[in-house]
C-alpha positions in Angstrom: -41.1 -41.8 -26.9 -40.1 -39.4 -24.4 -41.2 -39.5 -20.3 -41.9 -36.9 -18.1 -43.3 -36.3 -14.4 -45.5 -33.9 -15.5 -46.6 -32.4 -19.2 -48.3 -29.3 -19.6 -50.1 -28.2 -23.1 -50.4 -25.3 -23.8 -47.6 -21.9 -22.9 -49.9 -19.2 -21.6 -50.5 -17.3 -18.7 -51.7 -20.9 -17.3 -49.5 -23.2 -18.4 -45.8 -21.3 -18.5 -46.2 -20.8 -14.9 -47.5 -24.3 -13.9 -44.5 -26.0 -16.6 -41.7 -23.2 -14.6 -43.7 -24.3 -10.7 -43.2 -28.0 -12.0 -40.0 -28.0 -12.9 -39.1 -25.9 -9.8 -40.2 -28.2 -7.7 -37.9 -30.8 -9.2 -40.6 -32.4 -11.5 -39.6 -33.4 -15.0 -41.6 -31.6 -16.8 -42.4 -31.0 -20.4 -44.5 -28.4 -22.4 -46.0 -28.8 -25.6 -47.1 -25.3 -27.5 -48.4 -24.4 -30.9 -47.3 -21.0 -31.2 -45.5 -18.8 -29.0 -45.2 -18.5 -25.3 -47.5 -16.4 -23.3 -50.7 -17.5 -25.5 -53.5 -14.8 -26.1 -53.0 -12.9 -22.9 -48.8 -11.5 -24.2 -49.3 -12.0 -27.8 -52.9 -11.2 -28.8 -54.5 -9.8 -25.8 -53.9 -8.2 -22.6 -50.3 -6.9 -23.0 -50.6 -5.5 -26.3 -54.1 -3.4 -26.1 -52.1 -2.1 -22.8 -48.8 -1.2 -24.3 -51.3 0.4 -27.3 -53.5 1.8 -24.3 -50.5 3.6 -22.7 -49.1 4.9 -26.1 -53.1 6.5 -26.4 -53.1 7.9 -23.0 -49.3 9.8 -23.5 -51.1 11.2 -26.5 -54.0 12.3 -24.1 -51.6 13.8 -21.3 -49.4 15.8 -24.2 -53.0 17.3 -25.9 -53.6 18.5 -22.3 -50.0 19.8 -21.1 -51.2 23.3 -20.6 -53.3 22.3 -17.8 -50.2 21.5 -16.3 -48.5 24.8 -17.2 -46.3 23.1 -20.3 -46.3 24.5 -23.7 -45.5 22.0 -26.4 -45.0 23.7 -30.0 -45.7 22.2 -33.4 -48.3 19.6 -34.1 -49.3 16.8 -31.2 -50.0 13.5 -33.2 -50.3 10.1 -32.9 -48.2 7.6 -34.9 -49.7 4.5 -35.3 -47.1 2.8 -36.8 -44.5 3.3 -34.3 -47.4 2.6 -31.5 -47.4 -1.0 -33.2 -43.5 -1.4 -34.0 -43.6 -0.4 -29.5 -46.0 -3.2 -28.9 -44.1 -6.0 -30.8 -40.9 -4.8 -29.2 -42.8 -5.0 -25.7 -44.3 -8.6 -26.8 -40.7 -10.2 -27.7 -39.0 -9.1 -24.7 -41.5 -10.5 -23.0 -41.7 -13.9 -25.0 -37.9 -14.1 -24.4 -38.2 -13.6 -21.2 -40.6 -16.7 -20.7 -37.8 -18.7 -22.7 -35.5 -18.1 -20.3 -37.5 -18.9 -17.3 -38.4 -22.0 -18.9 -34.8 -23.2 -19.6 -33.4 -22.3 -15.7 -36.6 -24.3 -14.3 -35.0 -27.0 -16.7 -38.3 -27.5 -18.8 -38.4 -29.2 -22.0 -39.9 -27.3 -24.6 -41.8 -29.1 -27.6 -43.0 -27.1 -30.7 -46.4 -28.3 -31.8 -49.9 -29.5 -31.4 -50.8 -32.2 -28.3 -53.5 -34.5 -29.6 -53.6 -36.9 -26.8 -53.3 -40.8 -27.8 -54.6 -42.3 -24.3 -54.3 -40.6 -20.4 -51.0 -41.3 -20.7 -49.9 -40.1 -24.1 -49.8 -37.0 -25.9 -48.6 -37.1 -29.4 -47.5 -34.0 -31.0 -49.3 -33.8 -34.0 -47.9 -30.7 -35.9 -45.0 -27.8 -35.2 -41.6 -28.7 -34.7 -41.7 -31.4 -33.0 -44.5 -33.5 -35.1 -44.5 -37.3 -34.4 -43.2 -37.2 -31.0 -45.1 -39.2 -28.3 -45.0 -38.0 -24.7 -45.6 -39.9 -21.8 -46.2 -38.0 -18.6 -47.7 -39.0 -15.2 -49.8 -36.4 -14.6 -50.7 -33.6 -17.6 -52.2 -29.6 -17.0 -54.0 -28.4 -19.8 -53.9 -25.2 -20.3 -54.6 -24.7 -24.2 -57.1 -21.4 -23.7 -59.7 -19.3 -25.4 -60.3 -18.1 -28.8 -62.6 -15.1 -29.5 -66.1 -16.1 -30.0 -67.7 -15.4 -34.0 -71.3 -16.8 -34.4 -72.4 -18.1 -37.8 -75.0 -14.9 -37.7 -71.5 -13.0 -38.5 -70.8 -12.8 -42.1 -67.2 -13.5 -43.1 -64.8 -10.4 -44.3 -61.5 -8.3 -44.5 -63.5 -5.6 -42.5 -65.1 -7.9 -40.1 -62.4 -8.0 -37.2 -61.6 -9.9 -33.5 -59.5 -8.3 -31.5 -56.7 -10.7 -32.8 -56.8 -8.9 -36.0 -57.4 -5.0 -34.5 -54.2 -5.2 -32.8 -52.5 -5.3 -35.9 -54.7 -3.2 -37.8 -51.9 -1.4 -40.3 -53.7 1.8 -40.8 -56.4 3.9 -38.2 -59.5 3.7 -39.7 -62.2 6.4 -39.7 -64.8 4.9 -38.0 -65.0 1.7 -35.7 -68.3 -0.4 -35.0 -68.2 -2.7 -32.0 -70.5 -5.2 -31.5 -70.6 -6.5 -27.6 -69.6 -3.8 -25.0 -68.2 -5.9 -22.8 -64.7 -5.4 -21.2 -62.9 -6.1 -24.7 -65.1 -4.1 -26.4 -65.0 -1.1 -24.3 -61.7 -1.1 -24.2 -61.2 -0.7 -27.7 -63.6 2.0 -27.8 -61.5 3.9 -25.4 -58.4 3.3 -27.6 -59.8 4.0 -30.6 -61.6 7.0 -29.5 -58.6 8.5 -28.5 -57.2 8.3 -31.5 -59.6 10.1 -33.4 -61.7 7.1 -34.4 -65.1 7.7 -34.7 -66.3 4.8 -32.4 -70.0 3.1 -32.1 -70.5 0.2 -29.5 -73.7 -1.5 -29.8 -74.5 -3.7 -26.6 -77.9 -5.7 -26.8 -77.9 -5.9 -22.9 -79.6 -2.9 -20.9 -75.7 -1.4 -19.7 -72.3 -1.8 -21.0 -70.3 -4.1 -18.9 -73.5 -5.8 -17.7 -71.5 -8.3 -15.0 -69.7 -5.2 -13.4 -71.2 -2.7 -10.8 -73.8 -0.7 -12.1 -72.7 2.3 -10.8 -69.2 1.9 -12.1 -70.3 1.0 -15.9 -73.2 4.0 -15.6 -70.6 6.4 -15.3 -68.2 4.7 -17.6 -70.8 4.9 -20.2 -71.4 9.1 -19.4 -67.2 9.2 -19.7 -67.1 7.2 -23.0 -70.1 9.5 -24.3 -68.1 12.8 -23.0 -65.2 11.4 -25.7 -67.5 11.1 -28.3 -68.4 6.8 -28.3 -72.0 6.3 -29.1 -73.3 3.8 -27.0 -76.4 2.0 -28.2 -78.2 -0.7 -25.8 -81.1 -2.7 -25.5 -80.9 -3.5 -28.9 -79.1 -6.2 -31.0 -76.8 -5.4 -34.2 -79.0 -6.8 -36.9 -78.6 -7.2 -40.7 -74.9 -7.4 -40.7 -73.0 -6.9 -44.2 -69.7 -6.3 -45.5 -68.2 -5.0 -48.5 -64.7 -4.2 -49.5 -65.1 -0.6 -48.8 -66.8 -1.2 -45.4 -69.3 -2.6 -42.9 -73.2 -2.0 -42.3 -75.8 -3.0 -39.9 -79.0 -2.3 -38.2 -80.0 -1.6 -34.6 -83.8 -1.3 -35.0 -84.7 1.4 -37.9 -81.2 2.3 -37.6 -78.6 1.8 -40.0 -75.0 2.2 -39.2 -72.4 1.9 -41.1 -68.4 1.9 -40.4 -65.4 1.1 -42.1 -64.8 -2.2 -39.6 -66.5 -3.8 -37.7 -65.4 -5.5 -34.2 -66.7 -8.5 -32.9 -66.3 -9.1 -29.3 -68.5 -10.9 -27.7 -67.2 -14.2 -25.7 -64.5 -16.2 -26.4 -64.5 -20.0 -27.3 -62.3 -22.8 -25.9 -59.3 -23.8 -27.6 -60.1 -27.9 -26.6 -61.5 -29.3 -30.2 -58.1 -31.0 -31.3 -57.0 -32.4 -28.6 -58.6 -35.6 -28.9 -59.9 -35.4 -25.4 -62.2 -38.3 -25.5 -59.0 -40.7 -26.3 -58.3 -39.4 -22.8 -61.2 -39.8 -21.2 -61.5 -36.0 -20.3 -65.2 -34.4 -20.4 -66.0 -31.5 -21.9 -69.3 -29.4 -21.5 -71.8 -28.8 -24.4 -69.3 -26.1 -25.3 -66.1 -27.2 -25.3 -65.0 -25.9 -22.1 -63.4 -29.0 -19.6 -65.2 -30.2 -16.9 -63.0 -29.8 -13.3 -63.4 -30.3 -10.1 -62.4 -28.0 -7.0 -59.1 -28.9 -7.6 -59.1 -28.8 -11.6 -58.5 -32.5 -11.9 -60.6 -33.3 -14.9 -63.0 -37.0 -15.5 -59.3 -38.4 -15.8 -58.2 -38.7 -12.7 -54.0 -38.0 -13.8 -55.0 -34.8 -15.8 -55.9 -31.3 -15.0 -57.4 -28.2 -17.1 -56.6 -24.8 -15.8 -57.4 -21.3 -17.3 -59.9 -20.5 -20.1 -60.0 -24.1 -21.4 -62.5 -24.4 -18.0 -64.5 -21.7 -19.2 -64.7 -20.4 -15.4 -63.0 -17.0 -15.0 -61.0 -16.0 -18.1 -58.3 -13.8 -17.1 -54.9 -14.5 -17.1 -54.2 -13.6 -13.3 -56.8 -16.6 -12.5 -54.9 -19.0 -14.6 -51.5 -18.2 -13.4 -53.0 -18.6 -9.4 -55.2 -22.1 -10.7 -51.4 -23.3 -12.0 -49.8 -22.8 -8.9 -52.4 -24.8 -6.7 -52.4 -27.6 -9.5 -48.7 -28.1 -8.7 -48.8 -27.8 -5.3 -51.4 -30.5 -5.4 -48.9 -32.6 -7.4 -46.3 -32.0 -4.9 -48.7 -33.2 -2.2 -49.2 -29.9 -1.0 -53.1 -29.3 -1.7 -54.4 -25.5 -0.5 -57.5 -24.9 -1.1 -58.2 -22.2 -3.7 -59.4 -18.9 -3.6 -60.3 -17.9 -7.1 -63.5 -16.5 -5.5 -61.4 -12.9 -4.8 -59.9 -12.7 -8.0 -59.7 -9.0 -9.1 -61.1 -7.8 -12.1 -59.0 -4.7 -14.3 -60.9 -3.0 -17.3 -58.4 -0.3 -18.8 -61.2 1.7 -20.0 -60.6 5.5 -19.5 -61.3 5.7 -17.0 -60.5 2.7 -15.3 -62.5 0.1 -13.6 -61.3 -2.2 -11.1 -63.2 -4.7 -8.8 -63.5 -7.9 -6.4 -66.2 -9.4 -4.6 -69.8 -9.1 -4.8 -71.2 -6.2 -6.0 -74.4 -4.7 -4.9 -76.6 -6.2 -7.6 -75.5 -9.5 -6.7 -75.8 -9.1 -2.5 -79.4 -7.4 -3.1 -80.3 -10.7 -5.3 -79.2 -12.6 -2.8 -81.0 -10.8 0.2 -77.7 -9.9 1.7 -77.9 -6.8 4.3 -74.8 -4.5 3.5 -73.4 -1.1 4.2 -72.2 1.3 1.6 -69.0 3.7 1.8 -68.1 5.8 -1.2 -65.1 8.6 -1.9 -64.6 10.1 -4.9 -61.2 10.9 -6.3 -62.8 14.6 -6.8 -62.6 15.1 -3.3 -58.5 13.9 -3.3 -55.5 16.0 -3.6 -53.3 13.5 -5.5 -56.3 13.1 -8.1 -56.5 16.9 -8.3 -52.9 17.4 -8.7 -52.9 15.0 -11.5 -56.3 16.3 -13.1 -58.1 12.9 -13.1 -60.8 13.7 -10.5 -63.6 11.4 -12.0 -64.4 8.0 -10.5 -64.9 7.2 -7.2 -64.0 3.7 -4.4 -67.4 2.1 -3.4 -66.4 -0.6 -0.5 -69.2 -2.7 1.0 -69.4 -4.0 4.3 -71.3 -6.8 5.8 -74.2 -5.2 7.7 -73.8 -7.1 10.7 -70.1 -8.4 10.7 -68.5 -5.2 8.9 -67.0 -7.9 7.0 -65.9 -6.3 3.7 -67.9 -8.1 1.0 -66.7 -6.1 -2.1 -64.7 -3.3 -3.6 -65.4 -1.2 -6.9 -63.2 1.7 -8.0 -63.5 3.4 -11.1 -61.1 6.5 -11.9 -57.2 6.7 -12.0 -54.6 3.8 -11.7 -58.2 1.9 -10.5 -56.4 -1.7 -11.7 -53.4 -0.7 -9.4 -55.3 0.5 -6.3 -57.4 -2.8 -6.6 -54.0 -5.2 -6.0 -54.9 -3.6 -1.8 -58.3 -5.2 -1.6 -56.9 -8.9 -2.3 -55.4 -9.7 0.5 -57.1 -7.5 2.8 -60.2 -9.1 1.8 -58.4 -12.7 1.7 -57.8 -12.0 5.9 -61.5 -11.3 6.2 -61.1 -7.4 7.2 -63.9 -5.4 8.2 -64.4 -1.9 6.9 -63.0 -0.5 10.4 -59.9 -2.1 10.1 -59.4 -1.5 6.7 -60.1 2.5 7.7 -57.6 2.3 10.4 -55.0 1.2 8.5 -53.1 4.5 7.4 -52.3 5.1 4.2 -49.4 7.3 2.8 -50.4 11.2 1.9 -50.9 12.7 -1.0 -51.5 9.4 -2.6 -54.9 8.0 -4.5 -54.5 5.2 -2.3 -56.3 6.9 0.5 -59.1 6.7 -1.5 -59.6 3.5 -0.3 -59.1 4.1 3.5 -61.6 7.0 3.0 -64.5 5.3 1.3 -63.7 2.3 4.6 -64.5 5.3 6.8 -67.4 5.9 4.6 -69.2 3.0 5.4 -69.7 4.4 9.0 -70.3 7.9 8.4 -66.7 8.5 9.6 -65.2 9.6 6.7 -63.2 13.8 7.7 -62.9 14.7 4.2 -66.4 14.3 3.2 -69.8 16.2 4.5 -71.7 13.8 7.1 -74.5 14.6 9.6 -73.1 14.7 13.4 -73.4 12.1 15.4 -75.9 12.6 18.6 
């Protein structure tokens, strides 16, 4: 039996950071994983669809050069094989690079599967490291998500998550998607790019139905502009698959494709982990019951990240690690996961925090609206990516900025502003009077704050009496 301060299960996004805070805050710490560090978000997830999303959009920029005034010769063509060799390079730098931040915040690292033996014992069950009992303190779980496949979904070489997709050894033809949520869209985009011939059926009346409707409306005219077929209102019915492909129904309808995608939630990763041994609660689903500061029914042990089934992204995982720790450390701060921004690298992209104005009209919330699109900017222009707009609204009676939605170039950059601006409670004034640097996108944003009062110089407005 080994004893630690503080033992965190699982190495993602979540749990890296809180095992690396822990130990840097002189705890003695230990971290159990299954697999390899950075969990779905570096290894299945977030940085590999990007590296294969920026590979996709170099392709776009060289099939356009003459808009810029730059002839390329010869045959412009994507290689898919290298695009995948690029993303496992990027993923084991970056898995390397966890490693070593691990070992200089003096973390020990065991290889294997926690299945916990009472609130105070974890045994490692399989991996490296099988048959060795922890004993920590205090632990963090932070064992994540799995993508979601109902029974409805028959099993198949050609039905896919996107765990499989991202290693897909050959382009296919055609793509079907079932869910056009933010994975699914996405992929589309990718794939689309790439000369796939992409359908995304989404039984919900948008795509994207939790973002701003404004944003996924003309998301959905973009995608449509590169050829996605979008179906919605309709579920994906009748589902088969063959060796030589993939069919379903979306009323009369029958599609058919050569794979089909399934992304439509995610699952917890909690089963084996002999919670109740613990005595740690779990909802219907799976997904750990926390409180306000993600202590769990056991008072000595916490669940961060997906495993709560709260907001899944890895940025809230990493932040919900940090105030665990500094909870530990007898530091509490109270959490603001409330203002975590949301990134969709769709093309274009969407990014987003706050309320949106479905939700403030639901809940009877008087609001002003200022909008600027990127048409109407000289950075956009000079770099030909005019579509998309900033949308900022404003508290009708405070000015208190409420929420921000952009949708158009570098829009999960631009975003990274409204955090903390909207952390400090700005108003729409003060965000406008802040100056921002020329000829960037950036002034977007400052422009669309100016927006909300009819102030806005580089946009048509009735005069003022």
């Amino acid at each position: 039996m080994e004893k630690f301060d503080v033992c965190v299960i699982g190495a993602g996004p979540g749990g890296y950071v809180a095992a690396i805070r822990a130990g840097q805050c002189g705890f003695k710490t230990a971290l159990v994983e299954k697999a390899f560090f950075g969990g779905t978000c570096l290894n299945v997830g977030c940085i590999p669809t990007k590296t294969l999303i920026a590979g996709a959009e170099v392709y776009a920029s060289a099939k356009h050069a003459a808009d810029f005034g730059v002839e390329i010769s010869g045959e412009v063509r994507a290689d898919w094989k290298k695009m995948l060799a690029r993303k496992d390079e990027v993923i084991g730098k970056l898995r390397n690079g966890i490693a070593s931040l691990l070992k200089s915040a003096g973390v020990t690292v065991f290889g294997g599967r926690g299945e916990f033996l009472s609130r105070r014992q974890l045994m490692v069950a399989a991996g490296e490291a099988a048959g060795t009992v922890i004993e920590a303190d205090k632990f963090i779980i932070a064992t994540g998500s799995d993508p979601l496949v109902p029974g409805f979904i028959p099993k198949g070489d050609r039905i896919l998550t996107s765990t499989e997709l991202l290693s897909l050894p050959k382009l296919p033809k055609s793509l079907l998607i079932l869910g056009g949520g933010v994975i699914g869209c996405e992929f589309a985009c990718l794939f689309a790019e790439l000369g796939v011939e992409v359908t995304v059926v989404e039984m919900l009346p948008q795509i994207l139905p939790q973002t701003d409707g404004e944003c996924a409306k003309l998301l959905a005219k973009q995608m449509a502009g590169k050829g996605i077929r979008i179906l919605n209102g309709t579920p994906l019915t009748d589902i088969r698959c063959t060796a030589r492909g993939v069919s379903g129904k979306v009323g009369d309808e029958t599609l058919k494709a050569d794979y089909l995608l399934v992304s439509i939630g995610r699952k917890p990763v909690t089963a084996d982990l002999n919670l109740p041994a613990a005595g740690v609660k779990t909802d219907q689903r799976g997904f750990i019951e926390v409180d306000d500061s993600f202590r769990t029914s056991a008072p000595n042990i916490y669940a961060i990240g997906d495993a709560v089934g709260r907001i899944m992204l890895a940025h809230w995982a990493s932040a919900a690690a940090g105030n665990v720790v500094n909870t530990l450390r007898g530091k509490p701060e109270e959490f603001t996961g409330a203002l975590t921004p949301g990134c969709i690298f769709t093309s274009p992209e969407i990014g987003t925090i706050g309320k949106s104005e479905e939700q403030l009209r639901s809940e009877g919330v008087a609001y002003n609206v200022g909008k600027f699109p990127f048409a109407a900017l000289g950075k956009a222009m000079a770099m030909n990516q005019t579509e998309g707009f900033v949308k900022i609204l404003a508290d009708a009676e405070s000015d208190q900025v409420l929420g921000i939605h952009i949708i158009g170039p570098h829009a999960t950059d631009l975003i990274a502003e409204a955090g903390p601006a909207m952390l400090m409670e700005i108003t729409a004034k003060e965000l406008g009077r802040a100056i921002h640097a020329h000829p960037t996108l950036g002034e977007a944003m400052m422009e669309a704050a100016h927006a909300v009062h009819g102030e806005c110089a580089h946009m048509p407005t009735r005069k003022k009496r």
